[in-house]
Every structure is written in C-alpha cells, then in structure tokens.
C-alpha positions as CSV (number, residue, x, y, z in Angstrom):
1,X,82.0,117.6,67.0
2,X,84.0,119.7,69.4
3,X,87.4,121.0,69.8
4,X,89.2,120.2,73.1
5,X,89.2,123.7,75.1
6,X,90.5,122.6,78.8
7,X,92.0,119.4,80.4
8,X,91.1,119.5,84.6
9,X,92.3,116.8,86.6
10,X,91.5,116.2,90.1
11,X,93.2,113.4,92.7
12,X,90.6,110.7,93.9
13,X,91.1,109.3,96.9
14,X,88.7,106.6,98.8
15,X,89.1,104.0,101.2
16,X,88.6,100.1,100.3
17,X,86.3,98.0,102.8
18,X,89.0,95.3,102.9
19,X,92.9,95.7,102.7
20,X,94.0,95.1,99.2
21,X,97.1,92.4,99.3
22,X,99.4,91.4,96.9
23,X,103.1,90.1,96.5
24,X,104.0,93.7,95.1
25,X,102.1,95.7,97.8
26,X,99.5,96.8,100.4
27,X,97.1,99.1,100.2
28,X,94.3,100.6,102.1
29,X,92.1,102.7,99.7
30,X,92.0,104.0,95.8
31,X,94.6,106.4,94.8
32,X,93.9,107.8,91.4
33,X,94.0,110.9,89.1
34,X,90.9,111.9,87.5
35,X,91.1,113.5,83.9
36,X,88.3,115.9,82.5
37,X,88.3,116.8,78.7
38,X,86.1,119.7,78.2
39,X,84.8,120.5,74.6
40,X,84.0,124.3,72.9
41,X,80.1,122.7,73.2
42,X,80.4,122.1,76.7
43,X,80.4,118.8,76.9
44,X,82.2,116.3,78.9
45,X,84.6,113.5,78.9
46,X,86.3,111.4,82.2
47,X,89.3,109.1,82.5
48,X,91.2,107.6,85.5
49,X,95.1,106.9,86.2
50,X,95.7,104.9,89.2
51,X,98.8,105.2,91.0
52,X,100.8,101.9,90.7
53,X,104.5,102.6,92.2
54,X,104.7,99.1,91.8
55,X,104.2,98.2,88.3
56,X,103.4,101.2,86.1
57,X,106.1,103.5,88.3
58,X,103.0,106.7,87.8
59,X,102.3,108.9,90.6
60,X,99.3,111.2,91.3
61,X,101.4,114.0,91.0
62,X,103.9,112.4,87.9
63,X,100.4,111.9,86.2
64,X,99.1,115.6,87.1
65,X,102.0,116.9,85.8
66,X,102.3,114.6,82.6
67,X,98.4,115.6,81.5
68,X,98.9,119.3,82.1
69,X,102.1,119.9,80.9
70,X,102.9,117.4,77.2
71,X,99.6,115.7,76.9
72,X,97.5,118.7,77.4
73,X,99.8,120.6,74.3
74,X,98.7,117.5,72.7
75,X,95.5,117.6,73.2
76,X,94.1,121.6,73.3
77,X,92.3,122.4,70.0
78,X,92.1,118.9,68.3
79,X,88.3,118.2,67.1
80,X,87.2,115.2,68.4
81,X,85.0,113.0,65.9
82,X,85.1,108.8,65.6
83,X,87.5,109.1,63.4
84,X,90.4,111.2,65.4
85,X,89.6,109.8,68.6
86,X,90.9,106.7,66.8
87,X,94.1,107.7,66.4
88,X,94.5,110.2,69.5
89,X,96.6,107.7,71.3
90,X,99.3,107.7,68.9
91,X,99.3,111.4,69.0
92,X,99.7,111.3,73.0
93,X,102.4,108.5,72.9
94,X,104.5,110.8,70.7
95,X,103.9,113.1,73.3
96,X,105.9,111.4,75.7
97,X,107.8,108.5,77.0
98,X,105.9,106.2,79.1
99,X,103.3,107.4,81.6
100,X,100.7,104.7,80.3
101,X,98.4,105.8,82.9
102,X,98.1,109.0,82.1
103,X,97.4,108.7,78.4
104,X,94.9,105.8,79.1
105,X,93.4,108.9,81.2
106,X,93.1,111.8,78.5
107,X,92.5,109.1,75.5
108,X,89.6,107.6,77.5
109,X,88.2,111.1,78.7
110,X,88.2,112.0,75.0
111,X,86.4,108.7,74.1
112,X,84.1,109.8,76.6
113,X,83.4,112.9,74.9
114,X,82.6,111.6,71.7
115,X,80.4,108.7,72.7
116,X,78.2,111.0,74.3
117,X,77.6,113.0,72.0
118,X,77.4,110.3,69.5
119,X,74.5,108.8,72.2
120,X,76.8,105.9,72.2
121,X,78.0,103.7,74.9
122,X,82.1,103.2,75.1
123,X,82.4,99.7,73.8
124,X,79.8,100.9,71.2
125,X,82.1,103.1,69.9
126,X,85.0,100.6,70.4
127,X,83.1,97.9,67.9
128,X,81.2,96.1,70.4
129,X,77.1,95.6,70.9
130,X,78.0,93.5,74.0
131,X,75.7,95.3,77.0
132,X,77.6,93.6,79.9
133,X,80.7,91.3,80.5
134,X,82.0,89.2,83.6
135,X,84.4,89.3,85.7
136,X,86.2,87.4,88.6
137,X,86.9,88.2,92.3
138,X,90.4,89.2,93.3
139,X,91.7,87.2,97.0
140,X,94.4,89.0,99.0
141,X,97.6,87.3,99.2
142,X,96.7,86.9,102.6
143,X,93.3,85.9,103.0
144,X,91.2,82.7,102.9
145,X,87.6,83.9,103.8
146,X,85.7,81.3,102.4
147,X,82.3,83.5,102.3
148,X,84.3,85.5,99.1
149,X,84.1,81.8,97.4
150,X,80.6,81.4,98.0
151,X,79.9,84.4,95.7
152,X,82.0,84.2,92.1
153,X,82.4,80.9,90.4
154,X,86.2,82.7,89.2
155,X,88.3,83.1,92.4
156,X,91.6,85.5,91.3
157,X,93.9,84.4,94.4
158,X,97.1,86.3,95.2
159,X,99.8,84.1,95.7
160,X,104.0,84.8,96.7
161,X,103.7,86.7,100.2
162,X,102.8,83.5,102.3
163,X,104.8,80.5,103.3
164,X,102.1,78.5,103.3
165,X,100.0,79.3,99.7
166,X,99.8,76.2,98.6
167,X,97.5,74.8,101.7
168,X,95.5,78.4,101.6
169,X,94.3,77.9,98.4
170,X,93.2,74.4,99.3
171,X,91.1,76.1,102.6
172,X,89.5,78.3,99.8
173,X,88.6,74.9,97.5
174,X,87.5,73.0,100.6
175,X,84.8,76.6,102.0
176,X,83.4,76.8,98.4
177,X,79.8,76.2,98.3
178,X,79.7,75.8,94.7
179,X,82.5,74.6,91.8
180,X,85.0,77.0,91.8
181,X,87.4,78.3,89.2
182,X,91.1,79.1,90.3
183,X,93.3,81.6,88.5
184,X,96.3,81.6,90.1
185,X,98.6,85.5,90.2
186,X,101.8,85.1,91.8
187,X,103.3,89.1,90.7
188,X,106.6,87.9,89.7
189,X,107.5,85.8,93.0
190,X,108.2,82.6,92.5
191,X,110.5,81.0,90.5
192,X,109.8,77.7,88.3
193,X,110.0,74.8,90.9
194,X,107.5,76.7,93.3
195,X,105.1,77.3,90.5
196,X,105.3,73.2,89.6
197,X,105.2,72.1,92.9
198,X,102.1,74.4,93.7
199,X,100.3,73.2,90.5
200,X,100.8,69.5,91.0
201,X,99.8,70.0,95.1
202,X,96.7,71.8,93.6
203,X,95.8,69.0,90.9
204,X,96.2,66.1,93.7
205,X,93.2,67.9,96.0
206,X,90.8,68.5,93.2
207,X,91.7,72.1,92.4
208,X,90.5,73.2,89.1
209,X,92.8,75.9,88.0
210,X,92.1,78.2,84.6
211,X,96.0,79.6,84.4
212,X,98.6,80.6,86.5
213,X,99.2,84.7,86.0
214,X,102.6,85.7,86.1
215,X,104.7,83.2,88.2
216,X,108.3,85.1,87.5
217,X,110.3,88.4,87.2
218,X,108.5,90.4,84.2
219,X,112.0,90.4,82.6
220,X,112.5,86.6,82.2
221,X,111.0,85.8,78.5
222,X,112.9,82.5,78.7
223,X,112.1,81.5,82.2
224,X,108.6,82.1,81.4
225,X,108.6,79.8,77.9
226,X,110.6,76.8,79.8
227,X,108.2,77.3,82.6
228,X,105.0,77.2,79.8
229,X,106.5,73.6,78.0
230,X,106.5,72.0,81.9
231,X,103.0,73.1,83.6
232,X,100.0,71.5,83.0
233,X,98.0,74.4,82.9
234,X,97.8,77.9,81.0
235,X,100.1,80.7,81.6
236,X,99.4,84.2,81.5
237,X,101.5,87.3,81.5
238,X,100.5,91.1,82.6
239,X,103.6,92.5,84.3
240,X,106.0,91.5,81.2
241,X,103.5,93.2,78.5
242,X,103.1,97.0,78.4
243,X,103.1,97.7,74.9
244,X,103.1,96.1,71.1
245,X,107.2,95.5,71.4
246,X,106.5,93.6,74.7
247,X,103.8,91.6,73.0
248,X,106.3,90.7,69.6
249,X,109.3,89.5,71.7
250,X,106.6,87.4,74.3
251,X,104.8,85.6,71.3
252,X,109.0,85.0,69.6
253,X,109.9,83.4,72.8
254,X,106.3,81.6,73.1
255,X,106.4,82.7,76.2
256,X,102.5,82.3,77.0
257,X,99.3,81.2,76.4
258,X,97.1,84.2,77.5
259,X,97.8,87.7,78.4
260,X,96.1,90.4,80.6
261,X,95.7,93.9,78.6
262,X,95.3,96.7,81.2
263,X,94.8,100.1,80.0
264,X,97.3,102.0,82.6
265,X,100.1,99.4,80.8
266,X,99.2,99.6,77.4
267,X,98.1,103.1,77.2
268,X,94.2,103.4,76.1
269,X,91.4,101.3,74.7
270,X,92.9,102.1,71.4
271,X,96.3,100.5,71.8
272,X,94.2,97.9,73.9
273,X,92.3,96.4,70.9
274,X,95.4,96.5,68.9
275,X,97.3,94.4,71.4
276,X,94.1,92.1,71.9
277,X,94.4,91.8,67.5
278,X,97.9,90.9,67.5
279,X,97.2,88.7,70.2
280,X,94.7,86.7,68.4
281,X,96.7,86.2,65.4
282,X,99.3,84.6,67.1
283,X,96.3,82.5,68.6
284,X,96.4,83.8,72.1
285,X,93.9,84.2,74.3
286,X,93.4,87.9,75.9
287,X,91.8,88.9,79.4
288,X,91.4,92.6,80.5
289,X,91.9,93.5,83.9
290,X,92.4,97.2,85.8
291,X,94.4,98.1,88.4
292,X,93.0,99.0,91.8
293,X,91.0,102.0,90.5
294,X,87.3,104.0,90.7
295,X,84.6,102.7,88.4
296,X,85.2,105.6,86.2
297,X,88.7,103.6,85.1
298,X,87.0,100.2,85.1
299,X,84.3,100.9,83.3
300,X,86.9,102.0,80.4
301,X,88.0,98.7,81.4
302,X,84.9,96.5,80.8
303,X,84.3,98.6,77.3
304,X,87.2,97.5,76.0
305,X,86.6,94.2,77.7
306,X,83.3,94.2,75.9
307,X,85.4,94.6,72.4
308,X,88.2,92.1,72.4
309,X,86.5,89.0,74.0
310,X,83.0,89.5,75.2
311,X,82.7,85.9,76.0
312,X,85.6,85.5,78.8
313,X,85.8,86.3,82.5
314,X,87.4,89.3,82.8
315,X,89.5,90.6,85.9
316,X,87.3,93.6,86.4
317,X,86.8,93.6,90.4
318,X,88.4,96.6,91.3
319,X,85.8,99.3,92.1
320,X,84.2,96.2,94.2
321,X,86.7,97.0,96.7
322,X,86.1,100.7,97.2
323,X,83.4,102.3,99.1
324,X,81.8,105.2,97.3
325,X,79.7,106.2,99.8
326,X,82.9,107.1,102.3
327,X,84.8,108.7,99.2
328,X,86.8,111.9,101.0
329,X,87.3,113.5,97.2
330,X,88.2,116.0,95.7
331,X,86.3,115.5,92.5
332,X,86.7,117.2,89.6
C-alpha cells in the first residue's frame, strides 16, 4: 500500500431543487468541503465535510483550514493498509479538538484509498457484504406536498417551525396513496407537553409513527428520559450524541431508545461502528443519517449504514435534494 503524499480540498457548492427546512435552519443548496488523499502510487481517496453552523459549528473555511494545517501533519507519510486505516481516526482526533466533519472527511478519503486498491467497496472494507441499504424521505418543516408521500413508504417530517404541525402531518397521512411510516424530528424545539400532545393527536387520526427524533434541547439528558417513560412511541436522539462520552452518559440516564450516528458528529466510519457496538450492547437500536451533503459524503454514509444495521431504514436522502447537473463547483 501507499504512503499519503498530498491532502487537496476543494469547496462544493450546488443548489437543491427544493428549499431544505428545518427548525434549526434554511437552506438553498449544498455547502460542503471536499477532501482528496493522494497516495506515492497515485491513487485516490475522497471525503466530504458539510457545513452545519447549526449543529456541528464547522465551516468551509474552519474545515479547510483544520485538514491543511493539524490533520494534514497527521496524515502526510502514514502508509495506508486495512489495518492502519483502522485506527487513522484516533490518530486524527488526537490531532485536534472537535471538527468532526473534517476528520470524517480525511478518514473517509483515506478509506477510499485503500478500498480501491484493495478492489473493495467501502462497507466491504467496513465488514459488510450488504450491496444496497434503504433510506427514508426528509419533509421540510414547512411543507405538506402530498406527491413526496406517494413515493417512500418512510416519511422523515420536520417538525418545531410551524404553529400548526400537528394538523400538517395529518394532511400528509390523509394525501398518502399507500401506508405510510412517520418518523417524527422536531431539532430540539419542543418541550415535553408539545411532544405528548402531538403524539396522542397523531394516534387518534390513524398516524403510524416509528419514533419521535429529538423533541428537546440536546443538553437535557433528563428531560429526554422523563419524556421516554411517558410517550407511547420510540425516541431517538442525534443532536445530544457526538461522540462515545455522549453515548455513556445517554444510555446512564436511559435517555433513548434509538440513536442517529452521523459521520460529521461522530468523526468517521471508524468511530461510527464503534458507537453503533456500544449501542447494541446496551440494546439500542442505531440509524445512520448525513447531513445535507453531496453523494460523495452519503455514500460514506450508506457504507457504514451497510455495516451496523443493514436491515433498517436509514435517513440517507440528502444528495436527493441536490441537483448535480447545475453543480457551479469548484471540484477538486
């Protein structure tokens, strides 16, 4: 195997067919660094940081800067093989505080490497044989188009930005063409008594709903395991677990049922399938999602997905959004 000789990054930014809408934020097209790892052979790795202000805190340029400066002094000159590649994200995370994104990036885009030259695919190489996995459709906070339920039979909805959620999601129910599945994300904005008087308004007209996502402030362990003993249905967090430490005090409060393993939060695929491990022995169920990112970052996305529970609907939608054909670049 190779030795890394140069890290290249590159911004990518393209515009999304529909308005992307949540309770955190509003957004118009994909904003994202692109990482290239560059072996002494020649070959080739990619990886993707989105910019989330929002939730991760990483910029394009905090990101550039991050993989050029720290995680490239990490990186330049280590020989990438199955084995190290294994353990390149703990060498990054020593590397610096934070910046999840961007060692998700350089960790993936040396994952890259190796699995191509190993005429692997990614989840391959992460332990998996699975060829495909499913996902759900993300709706905007502020949308109730039914043709979007005619199309997935897992509807993610947006919830927290409008008064009157609660008789949205019904529309939704009512346009479906076909049984639909409702995961509910509110991105920290309710608080308890609007997350149980949405869920038992949802139950009375027929709604069948998988798990509500993240109802209060990612800081509030203890709101969130009061809030679990009272609803009638799953809950699942993603904004309150980043890391392993997250993870420990979540599963000491019982705080959840499920959680949501991102690889801009968590920090690569490798840290992803520990999380999804120490997850499952404290009988939790995992999803993976992405953030709103290319499908060079969701595809890292679905590998891992393909790994940890190759069974389960996934939240994998995000390159659905963007238009590739329109992209205005640069690339790398």
């Amino acid at each position: 195997m190779a030795r890394i000789v140069e890290v290249a990054v590159a911004p990518l930014l393209r515009p999304l067919h529909t308005p992307f809408v949540t309770a955190l934020r509003t957004t118009t097209r994909v904003e994202s660094l692109i990482v290239r790892l560059t072996g002494e052979d020649g070959g080739c790795g990619y990886g993707e940081a989105p910019q989330v202000w929002r939730v991760t805190g990483e910029s394009i340029a905090g990101a550039s800067a991050c993989v050029l400066g720290p995680l490239a002094d990490a990186l330049l000159g280590v020989e990438l093989n199955p084995t190290s590649v294994g353990t390149l994200h703990l060498r990054l995370e020593e590397s610096v505080a934070g910046n999840g994104g961007a060692r998700a990036a350089c960790e993936v885009a040396a994952i890259d490497i190796v699995a191509r030259s190993a005429n692997l695919s990614t989840s391959q190489l992460l332990g998996s044989e699975a060829t495909s996995v499913r996902t759900d459709l993300t709706v905007s906070a502020t949308s109730s188009d039914p043709m979007q339920a005619s199309h997935f039979q897992h509807l993610k909805v947006k919830v927290g930005l409008e008064p009157d959620d609660v008789n949205r999601l019904i529309r939704i129910h009512r346009a479906a063409t076909s049984p639909v599945r409702f995961r509910i994300d509110a991105n920290q904005m309710w608080d308890s008594a609007s997350a149980l008087a949405s869920v038992a308004t949802w139950y009375d007209a027929g709604l069948d709903i998988e798990f509500i996502e993240q109802p209060l402030p990612r800081w509030d362990i203890d709101g969130h395991a009061a809030l679990r003993e009272s609803l009638p249905v799953p809950l699942m967090l993603d904004e309150s677990v980043f890391d392993r430490h997250d993870l420990a005090r979540i599963i000491d409060a019982g705080a959840t049922d499920l959680i949501n393993i991102k690889l801009a939060k968590c920090g690569g695929a490798f840290a992803g399938l520990e999380l999804a491990r120490l997850a499952h022995e404290a009988n939790l169920d995992v999803m993976v999602g992405s953030m709103l990112e290319s499908e060079i970052g969701v595809a890292a996305a679905a590998a891992l997905a393909a790994a940890v529970a190759p069974d389960t609907v996934h939240d994998l939608d995000a390159a659905w959004w963007s238009t590739p054909e329109d992209a205005s670049g640069p690339y790398i």
